[in-house]
VEXKEDREN-626240 format. One record per residue: residue in one letter; x, y, z of N, C-alpha, C, CB in turn. Coordinates in steps of 0.02 Angstrom, whole numbers, plus 50000, padded with zeros to 5 digits. Glycine has a CB too. Layout:
BEGIN
AXYZXYZXYZXYZ ...
REM end
This chain:
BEGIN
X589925197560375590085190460376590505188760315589435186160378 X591275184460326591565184060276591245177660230592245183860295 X591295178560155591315173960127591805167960104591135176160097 X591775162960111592225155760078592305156859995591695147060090 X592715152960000593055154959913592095151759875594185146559873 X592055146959896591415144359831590995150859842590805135259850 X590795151759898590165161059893590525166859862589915165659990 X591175166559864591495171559816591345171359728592285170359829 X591495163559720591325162559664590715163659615591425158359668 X590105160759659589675160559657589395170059661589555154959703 X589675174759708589525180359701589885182159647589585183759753 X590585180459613590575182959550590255181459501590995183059532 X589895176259482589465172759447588615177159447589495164859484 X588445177259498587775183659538587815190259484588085187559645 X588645191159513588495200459507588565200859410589435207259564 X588995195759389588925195359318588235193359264589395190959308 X588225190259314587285189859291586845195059301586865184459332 X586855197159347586255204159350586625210759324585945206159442 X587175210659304587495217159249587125214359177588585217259240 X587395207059156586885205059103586225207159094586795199059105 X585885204859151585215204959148584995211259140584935202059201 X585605218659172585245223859151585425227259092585225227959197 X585995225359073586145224258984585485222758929586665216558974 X585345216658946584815212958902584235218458916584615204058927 X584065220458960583275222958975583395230858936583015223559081 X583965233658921583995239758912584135245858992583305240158873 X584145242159052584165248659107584785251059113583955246959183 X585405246159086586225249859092586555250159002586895243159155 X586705255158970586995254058906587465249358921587265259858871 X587525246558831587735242458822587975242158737587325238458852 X588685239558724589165241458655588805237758615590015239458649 X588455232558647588245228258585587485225958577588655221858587 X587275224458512586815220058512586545215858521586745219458498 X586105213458557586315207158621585705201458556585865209658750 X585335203558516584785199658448584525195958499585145194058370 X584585188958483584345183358501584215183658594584885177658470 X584885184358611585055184658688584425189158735585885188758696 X584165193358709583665198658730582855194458737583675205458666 X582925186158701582305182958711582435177458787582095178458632 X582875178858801583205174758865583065178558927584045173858860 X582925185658921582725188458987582445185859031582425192358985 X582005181759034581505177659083581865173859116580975173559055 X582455168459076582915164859101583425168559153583225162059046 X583665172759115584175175459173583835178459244584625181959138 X583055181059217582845184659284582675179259335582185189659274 X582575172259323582465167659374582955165959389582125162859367 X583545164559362584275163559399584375167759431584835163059365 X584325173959417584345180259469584115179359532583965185659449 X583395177259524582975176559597583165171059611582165176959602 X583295164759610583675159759641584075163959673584025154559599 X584665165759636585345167659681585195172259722585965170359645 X584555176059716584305182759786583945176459852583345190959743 X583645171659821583285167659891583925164659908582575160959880 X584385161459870584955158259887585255163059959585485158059813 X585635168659929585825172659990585485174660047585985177459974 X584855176860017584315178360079584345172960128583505178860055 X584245165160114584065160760172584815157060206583475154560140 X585405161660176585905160460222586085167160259586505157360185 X585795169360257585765178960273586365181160272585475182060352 X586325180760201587025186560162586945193060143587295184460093 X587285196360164587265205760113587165202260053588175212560105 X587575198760016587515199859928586905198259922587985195159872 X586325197659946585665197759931585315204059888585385197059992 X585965210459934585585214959916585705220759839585595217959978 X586195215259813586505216259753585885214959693587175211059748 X585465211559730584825209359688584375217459694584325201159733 X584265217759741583705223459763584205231059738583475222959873 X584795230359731585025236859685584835236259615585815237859685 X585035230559593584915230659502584105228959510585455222959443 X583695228059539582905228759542582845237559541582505224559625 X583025239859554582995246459580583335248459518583335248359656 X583965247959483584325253259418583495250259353585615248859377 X583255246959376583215241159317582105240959306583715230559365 X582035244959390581535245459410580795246359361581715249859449 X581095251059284580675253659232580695246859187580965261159194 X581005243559183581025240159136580775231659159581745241559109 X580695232459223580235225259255579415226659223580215225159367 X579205231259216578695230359211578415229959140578485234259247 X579095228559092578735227159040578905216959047579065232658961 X579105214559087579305207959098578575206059152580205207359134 X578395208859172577945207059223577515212759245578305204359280 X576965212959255576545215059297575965213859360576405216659268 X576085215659393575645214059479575005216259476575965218459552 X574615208759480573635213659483573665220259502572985210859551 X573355224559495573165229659516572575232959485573635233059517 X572295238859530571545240159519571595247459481571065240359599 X571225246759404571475252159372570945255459369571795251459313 X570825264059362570285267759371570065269259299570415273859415 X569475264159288569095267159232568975273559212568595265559236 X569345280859167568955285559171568695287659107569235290259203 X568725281259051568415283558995567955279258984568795284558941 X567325282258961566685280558945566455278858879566355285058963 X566865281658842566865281558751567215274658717567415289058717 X567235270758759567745265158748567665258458691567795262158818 X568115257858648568065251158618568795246758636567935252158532 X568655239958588569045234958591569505233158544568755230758601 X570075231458576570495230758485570915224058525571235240358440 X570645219258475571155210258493571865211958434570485199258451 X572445208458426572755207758387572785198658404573355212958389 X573085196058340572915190158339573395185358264572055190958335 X573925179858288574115179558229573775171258235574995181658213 X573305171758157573035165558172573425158358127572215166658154 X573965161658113574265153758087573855149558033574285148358154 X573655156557963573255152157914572705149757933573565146957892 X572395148758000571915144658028572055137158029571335145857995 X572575135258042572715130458043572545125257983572555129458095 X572865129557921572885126457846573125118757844573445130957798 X573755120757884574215112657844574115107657920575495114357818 X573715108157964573595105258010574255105858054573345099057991 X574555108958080575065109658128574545106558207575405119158128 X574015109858213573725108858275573395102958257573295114458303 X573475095258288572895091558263572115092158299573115084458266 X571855095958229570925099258266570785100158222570675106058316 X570285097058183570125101658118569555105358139569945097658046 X569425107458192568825114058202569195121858238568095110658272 X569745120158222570205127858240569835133958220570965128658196 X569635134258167569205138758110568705141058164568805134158033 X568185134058175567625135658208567865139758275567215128958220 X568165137458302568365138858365568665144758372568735134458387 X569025145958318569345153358322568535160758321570015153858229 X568185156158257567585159158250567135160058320567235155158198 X567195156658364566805157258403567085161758465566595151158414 X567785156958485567925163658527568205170058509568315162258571 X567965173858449567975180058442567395183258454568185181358389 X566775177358450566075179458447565975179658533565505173658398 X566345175858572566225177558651566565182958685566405172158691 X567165184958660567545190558669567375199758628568195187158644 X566975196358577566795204858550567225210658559566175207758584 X567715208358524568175215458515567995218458449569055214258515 X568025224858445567615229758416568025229458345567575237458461 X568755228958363569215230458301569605222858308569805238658308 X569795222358250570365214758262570755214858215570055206858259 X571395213058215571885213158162572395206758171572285220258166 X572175204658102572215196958099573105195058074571555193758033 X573595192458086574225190258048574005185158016574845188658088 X574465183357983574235175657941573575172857903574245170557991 X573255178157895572665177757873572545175157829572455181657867 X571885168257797572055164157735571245165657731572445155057738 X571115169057667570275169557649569795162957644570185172857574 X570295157357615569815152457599569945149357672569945147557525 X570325148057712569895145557765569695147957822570065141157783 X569645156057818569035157857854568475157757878568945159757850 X568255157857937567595156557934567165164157932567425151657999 X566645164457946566285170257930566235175257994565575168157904 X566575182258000566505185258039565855189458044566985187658038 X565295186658024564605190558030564665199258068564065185058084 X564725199958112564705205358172565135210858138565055202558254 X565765210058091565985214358064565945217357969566495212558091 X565595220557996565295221857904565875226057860564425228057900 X566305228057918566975231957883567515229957908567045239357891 X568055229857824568725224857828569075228357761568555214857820 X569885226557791570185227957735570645222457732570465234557732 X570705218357709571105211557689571505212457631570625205457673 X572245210057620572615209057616573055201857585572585211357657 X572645196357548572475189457549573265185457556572005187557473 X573615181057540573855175657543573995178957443573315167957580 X574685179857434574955181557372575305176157329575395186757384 X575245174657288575485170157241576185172157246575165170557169 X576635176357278577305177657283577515175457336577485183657277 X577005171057380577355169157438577115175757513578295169157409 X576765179957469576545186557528576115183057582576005193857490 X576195185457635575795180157693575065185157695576315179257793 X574515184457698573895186457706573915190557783573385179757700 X573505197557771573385199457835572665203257835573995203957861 X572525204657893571915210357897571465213257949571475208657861 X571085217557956570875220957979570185219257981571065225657961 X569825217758007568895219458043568805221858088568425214758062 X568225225658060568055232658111567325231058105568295242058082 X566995233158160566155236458185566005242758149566085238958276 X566595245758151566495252358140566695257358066566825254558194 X566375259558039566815262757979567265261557950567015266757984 X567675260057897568345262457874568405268257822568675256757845 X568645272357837568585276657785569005278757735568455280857805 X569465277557780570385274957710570465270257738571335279557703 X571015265757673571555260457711572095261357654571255250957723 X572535256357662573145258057643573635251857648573345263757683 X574355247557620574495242757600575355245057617574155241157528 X575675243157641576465242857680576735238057645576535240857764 X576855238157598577415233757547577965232057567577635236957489 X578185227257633579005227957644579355223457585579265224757726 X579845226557598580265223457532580665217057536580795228457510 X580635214257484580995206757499580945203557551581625206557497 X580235202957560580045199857641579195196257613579945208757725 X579005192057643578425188657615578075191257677578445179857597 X578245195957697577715199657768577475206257745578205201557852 X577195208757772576805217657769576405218757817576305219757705 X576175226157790575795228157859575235233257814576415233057933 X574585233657853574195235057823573905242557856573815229257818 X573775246357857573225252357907572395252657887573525261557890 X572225255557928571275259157910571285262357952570485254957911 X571075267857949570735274857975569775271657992570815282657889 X569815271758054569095270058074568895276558112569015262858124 X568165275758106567705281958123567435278058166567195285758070 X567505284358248567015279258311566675283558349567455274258371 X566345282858346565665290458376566005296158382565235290058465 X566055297658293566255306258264566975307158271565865313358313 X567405303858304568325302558308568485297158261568675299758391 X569035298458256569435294358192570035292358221569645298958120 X570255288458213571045283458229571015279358175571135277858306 X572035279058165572125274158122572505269058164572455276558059 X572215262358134572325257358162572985253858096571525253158180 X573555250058143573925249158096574005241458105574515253658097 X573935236958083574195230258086574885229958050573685225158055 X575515229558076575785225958073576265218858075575705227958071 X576635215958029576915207758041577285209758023576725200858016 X577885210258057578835211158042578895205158018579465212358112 X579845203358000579995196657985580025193058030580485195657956 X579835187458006580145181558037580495177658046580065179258041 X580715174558096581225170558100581385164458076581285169958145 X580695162758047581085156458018581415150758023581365157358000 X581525148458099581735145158106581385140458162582225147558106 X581515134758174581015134158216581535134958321580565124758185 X581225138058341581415140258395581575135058432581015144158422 X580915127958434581085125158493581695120958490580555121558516 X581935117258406582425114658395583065117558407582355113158345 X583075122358384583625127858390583955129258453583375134058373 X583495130558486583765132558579583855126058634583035138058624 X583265122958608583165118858655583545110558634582335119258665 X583565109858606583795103258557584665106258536583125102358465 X584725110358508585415113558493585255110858392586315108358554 X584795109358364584815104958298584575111258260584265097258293 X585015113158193584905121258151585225125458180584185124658147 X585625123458222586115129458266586575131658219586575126658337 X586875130258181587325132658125587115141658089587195125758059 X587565145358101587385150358065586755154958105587205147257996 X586685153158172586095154458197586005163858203586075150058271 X586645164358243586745172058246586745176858185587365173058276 X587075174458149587125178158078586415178358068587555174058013 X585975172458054585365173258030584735179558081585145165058027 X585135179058160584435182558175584805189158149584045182458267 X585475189658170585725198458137585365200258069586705198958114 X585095196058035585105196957978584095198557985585545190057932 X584065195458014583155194257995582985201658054582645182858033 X583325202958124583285211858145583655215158113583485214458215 X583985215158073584055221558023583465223257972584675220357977 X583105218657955582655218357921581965222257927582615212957923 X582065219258032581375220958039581505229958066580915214758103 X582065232158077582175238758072581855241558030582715240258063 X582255236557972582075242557884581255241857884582475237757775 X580965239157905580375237157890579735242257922580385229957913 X580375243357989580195248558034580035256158011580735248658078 X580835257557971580915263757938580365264557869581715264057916 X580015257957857579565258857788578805260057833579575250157724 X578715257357896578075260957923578195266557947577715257757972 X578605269557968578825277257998578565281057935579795278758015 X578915279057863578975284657814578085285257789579605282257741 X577785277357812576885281557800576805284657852576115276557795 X576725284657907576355285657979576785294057975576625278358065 X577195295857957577455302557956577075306757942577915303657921 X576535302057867575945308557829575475307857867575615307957748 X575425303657925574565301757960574655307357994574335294058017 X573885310558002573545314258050573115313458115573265316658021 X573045307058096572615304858146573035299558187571915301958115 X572745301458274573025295858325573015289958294572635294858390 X573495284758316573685277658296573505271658344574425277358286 X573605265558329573535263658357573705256258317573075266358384 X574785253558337574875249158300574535240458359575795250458274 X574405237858316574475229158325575135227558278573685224158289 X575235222758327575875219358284576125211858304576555224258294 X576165210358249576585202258272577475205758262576335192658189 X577845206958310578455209858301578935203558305578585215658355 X578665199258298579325193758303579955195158327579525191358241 X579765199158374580555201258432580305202158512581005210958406 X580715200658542580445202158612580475211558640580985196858668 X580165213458708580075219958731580635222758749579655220458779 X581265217258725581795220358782582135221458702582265214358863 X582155222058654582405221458589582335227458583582115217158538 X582975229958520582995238258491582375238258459583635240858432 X582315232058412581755232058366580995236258402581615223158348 X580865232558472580275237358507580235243558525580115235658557 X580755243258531581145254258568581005257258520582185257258584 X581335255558439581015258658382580295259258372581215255658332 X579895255458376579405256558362579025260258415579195251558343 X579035257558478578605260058545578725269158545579005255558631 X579395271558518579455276258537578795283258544579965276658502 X578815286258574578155292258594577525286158593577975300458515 X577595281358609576925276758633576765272258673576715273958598 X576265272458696576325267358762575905258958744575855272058840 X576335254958783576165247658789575485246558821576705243858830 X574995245058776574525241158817574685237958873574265236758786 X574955232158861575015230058919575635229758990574855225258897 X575965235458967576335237659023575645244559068577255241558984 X575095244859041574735251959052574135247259110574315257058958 X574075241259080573435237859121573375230159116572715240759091 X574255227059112573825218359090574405217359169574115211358971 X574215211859173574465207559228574765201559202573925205659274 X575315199659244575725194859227575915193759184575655191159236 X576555188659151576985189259099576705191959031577265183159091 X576025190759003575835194258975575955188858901576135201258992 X576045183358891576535178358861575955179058795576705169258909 X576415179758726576125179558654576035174358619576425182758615 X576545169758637576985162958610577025158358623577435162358608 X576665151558603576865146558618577345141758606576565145158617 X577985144158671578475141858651578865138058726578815147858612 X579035130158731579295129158775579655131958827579445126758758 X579605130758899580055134158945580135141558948580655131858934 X579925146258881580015151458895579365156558887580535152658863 X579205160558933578595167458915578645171758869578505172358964 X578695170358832578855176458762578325179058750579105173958685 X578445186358744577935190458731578265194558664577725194958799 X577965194358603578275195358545577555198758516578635187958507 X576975199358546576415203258494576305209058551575545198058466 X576135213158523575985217258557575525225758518576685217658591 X575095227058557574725235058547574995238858575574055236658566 X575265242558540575645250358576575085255758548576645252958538 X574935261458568574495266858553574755271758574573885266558575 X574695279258550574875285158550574355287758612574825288358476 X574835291358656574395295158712573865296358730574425299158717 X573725300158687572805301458677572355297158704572535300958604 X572445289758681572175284458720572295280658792572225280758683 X571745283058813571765278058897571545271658890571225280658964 X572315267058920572055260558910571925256658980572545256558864 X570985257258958570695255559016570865247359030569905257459009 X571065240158977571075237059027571355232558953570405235959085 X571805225758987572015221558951572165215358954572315223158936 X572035210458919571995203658915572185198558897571745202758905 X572605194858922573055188858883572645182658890573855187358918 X572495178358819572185173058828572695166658813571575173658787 X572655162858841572695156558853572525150858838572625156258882 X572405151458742572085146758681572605142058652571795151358615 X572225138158634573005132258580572725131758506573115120858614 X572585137158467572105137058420572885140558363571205142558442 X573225141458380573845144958347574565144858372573715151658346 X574935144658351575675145158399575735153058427576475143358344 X575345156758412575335163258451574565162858491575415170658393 X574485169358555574145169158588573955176858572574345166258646 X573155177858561572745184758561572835186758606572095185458554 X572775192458599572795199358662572275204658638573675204158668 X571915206858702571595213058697571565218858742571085211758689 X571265225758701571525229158753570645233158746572415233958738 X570595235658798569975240958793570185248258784569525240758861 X570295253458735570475260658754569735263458773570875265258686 X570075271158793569565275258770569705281558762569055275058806 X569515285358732569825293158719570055296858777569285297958688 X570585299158792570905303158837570395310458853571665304758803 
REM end
């Protein structure tokens, strides 16, 4: 069936979009660094599916221009989405690890609640994850994690260093301190002992952006200089990258990072790090999987990656307003 000049158009408009879209996701190389543009994936993939129902319900071939780049692009949907499915428990040895950036606990009142504290306190006490690794962590307004008698904290630095840390159920038997440089962020590790096995657990917080997102994109207000600045803040979180590589090189023991990566899954920044490890929640979570509370868009920017060894029996996105980020957990268990 021939097309009219506007469906021509409109199919050049289609097919340029889903070459983008497989640009941005990583499934077709690409000359450039796409930074910022790589947190837009969600956007382009629903324009995508518009323009696939669009054609479908006038029953056009170019429909099926959609279902090819689904298909080149096929590995890389599923870190954008995942479909319930029924996963086979086969480890028995299993604990819990939340990551969690709690936003100071809501120090300077961003959220108006002043029982964030409590509340954070509590739903950790209904969720019982075994291990937890905290971003933003502020000692004095913590509340009391009773259940975990082992921690390695990291406090809130008179240089502007942002507080982080680690509580565990279980042992620590080393830990250790990730100094990034010229950055008011770091990253922390501990080596935990869990019935006679050892893993090191790594919290890290890359840079941040700094800016505030929703003004920026959505408003167009701080747009000045915008690109330069994120080029500038992922180069950073590279180097920052290459300063946890150069510890984790001497580790012996399986890993197992948390991270607030302040970049999205479709970013170099994640490829670097994920490399030889698998995504929690590309292994067992369902649906967008969203970290961030951030208008109009699903951003998923925290994330647990773990080294092979571990089967990840199951994972969890919650759906709290206690922080501008959202906890996640995952259950492993020894391979």
């Amino acid at each position: 069936m021939k097309l009219n000049f506007f469906e021509k158009l409109l199919l050049f408009i289609n097919a340029s979009l889903l070459i983008f879209q497989l640009m941005l996701m990583g499934s077709i190389p690409s000359f450039f660094e796409f930074s910022i543009l790589n947190l837009f994936v969600p956007a382009v993939v629903l324009v995508n599916i518009g323009f696939f129902l669009f054609w479908l319900l006038r029953t056009k071939w170019v429909f099926l221009l959609f279902m090819v780049a689904f298909l080149i692009g096929y590995a890389e949907w599923g870190l954008l989405y995942q479909f319930p499915r029924t996963v086979v428990h086969t480890s028995t040895n299993t604990f819990k690890v939340m990551t969690y950036n709690i936003r100071l606990f809501n120090r300077y009142d961003w959220i108006k609640n002043k029982d964030v504290p409590k509340s954070i306190q509590y739903f950790i006490s209904q969720e019982q994850p075994d291990i937890i690794c905290f971003q933003e962590y502020s000692k004095n307004e913590a509340p009391e994690f009773s259940s975990y008698p082992y921690s390695y904290i990291q406090p809130v630095q008179p240089n502007g260093k942002s507080g982080i840390a680690i509580l565990s159920k279980f042992p620590i038997t080393d830990n250790g301190y990730i100094n990034f440089d010229n950055s008011t962020n770091s990253g922390i590790y501990a080596d935990i002992e869990h019935r006679g096995k050892k893993a090191r657990v790594y919290n890290l917080h890359l840079e941040s952006l700094r800016i505030n997102l929703k003004d920026t994109l959505i408003t167009n207000r701080n747009s000045e200089g915008l690109q330069l600045k994120f080029n500038q803040v992922f180069k950073k979180q590279l180097e920052q990258i290459k300063q946890f590589e150069a510890v984790n090189i001497k580790n012996e023991l399986p890993s197992i990072i948390c991270t607030d990566l302040n970049n999205s899954q479709f970013s170099s920044i994640y490829r670097a790090l994920k490399q030889g490890r698998n995504d929690a929640f590309k292994e067992s979570g369902t649906g967008l999987g969203t970290t961030f509370n951030f208008s109009y868009f699903p951003l998923r920017i925290d994330f647990i990656l773990v080294d092979p060894v571990f089967k990840v029996n199951a994972f969890k996105s919650y759906d709290n307003n206690l922080s501008d980020h959202l906890p996640i957990m995952t259950t492993l268990g020894w391979e």
